[in-house]
C-alpha positions in Angstrom: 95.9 -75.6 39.6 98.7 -74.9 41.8 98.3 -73.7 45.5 100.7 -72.6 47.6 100.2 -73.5 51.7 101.0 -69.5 51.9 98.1 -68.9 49.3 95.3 -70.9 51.7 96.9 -69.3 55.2 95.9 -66.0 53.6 92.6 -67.4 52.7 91.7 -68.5 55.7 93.0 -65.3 57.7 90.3 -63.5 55.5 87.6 -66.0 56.1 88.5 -66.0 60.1 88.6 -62.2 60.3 86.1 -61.5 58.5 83.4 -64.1 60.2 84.7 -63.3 64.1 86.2 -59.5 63.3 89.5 -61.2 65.0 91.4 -58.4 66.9 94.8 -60.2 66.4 96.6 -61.7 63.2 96.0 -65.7 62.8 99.1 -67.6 63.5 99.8 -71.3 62.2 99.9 -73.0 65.8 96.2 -71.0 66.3 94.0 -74.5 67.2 91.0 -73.4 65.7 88.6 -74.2 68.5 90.3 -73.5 71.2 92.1 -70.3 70.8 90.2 -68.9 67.8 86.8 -70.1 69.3 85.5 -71.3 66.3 82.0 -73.3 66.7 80.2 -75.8 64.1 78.7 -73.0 62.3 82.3 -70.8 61.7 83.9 -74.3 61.1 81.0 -74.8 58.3 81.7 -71.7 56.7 85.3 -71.9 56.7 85.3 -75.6 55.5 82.8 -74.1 52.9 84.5 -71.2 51.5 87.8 -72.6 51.2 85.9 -76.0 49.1 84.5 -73.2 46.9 87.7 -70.9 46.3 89.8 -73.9 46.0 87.6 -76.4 44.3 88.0 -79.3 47.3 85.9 -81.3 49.2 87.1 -81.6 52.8 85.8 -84.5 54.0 84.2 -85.8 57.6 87.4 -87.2 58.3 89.3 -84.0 57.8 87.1 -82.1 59.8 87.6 -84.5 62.7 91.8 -84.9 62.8 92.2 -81.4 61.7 93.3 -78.8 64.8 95.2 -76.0 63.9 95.2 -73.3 61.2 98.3 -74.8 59.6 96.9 -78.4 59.6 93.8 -76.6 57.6 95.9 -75.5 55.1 98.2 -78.1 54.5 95.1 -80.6 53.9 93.4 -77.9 51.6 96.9 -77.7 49.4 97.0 -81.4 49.4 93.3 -81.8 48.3 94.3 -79.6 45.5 97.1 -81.2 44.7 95.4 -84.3 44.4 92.5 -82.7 42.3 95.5 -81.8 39.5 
C-alpha cells in the first residue's frame, strides 16, 4: 500500500477534531501536547486509529520522540512503507 504524508495529515486532522471538537485547522508545527492539549488517553486513540486505518504498529519508542503533527505523520508513512 502506498501512503502519502498528505493522506495521514488528513487522517489525523479528522481523528484530532473529531476527539477535541478543535475550533481551528491542525497545522504541521501543532506539538501535539502542548498546543493541541492532547493527554494519554487522545494520544491512545490517535496512536490507535491511525494503527488501524493504516495497518502499523507505532511503537513505545515512537510515542516517546514523536512531538508534532508532522513528525506523527511522517513516522506513520514510514511504518507503512516499511510494511510494503
Amino acid at each position: 500500500m502506498i501512503v502519502s504524508e498528505a493522506l495521514v495529515m488528513l487522517e489525523i486532522r479528522r481523528v484530532v477534531e473529531r476527539e477535541l471538537a478543535m475550533p481551528r485547522e491542525i497545522q504541521p508545527t501543532d506539538r501535539l501536547v502542548d498546543d493541541l492539549g492532547l493527554d494519554s488517553l487522545t494520544l491512545t486513540t490517535l496512536a490507535v486509529e491511525l494503527e488501524d486505518r493504516f495497518q502499523v504498529i507505532l511503537s513505545d519508542e515512537d510515542a516517546t520522540r514523536i512531538q508534532t503533527v508532522a513528525e506523527l505523520a511522517r513516522c506513520v508513512t514510514a511504518r507503512v512503507g516499511a510494511a510494503s
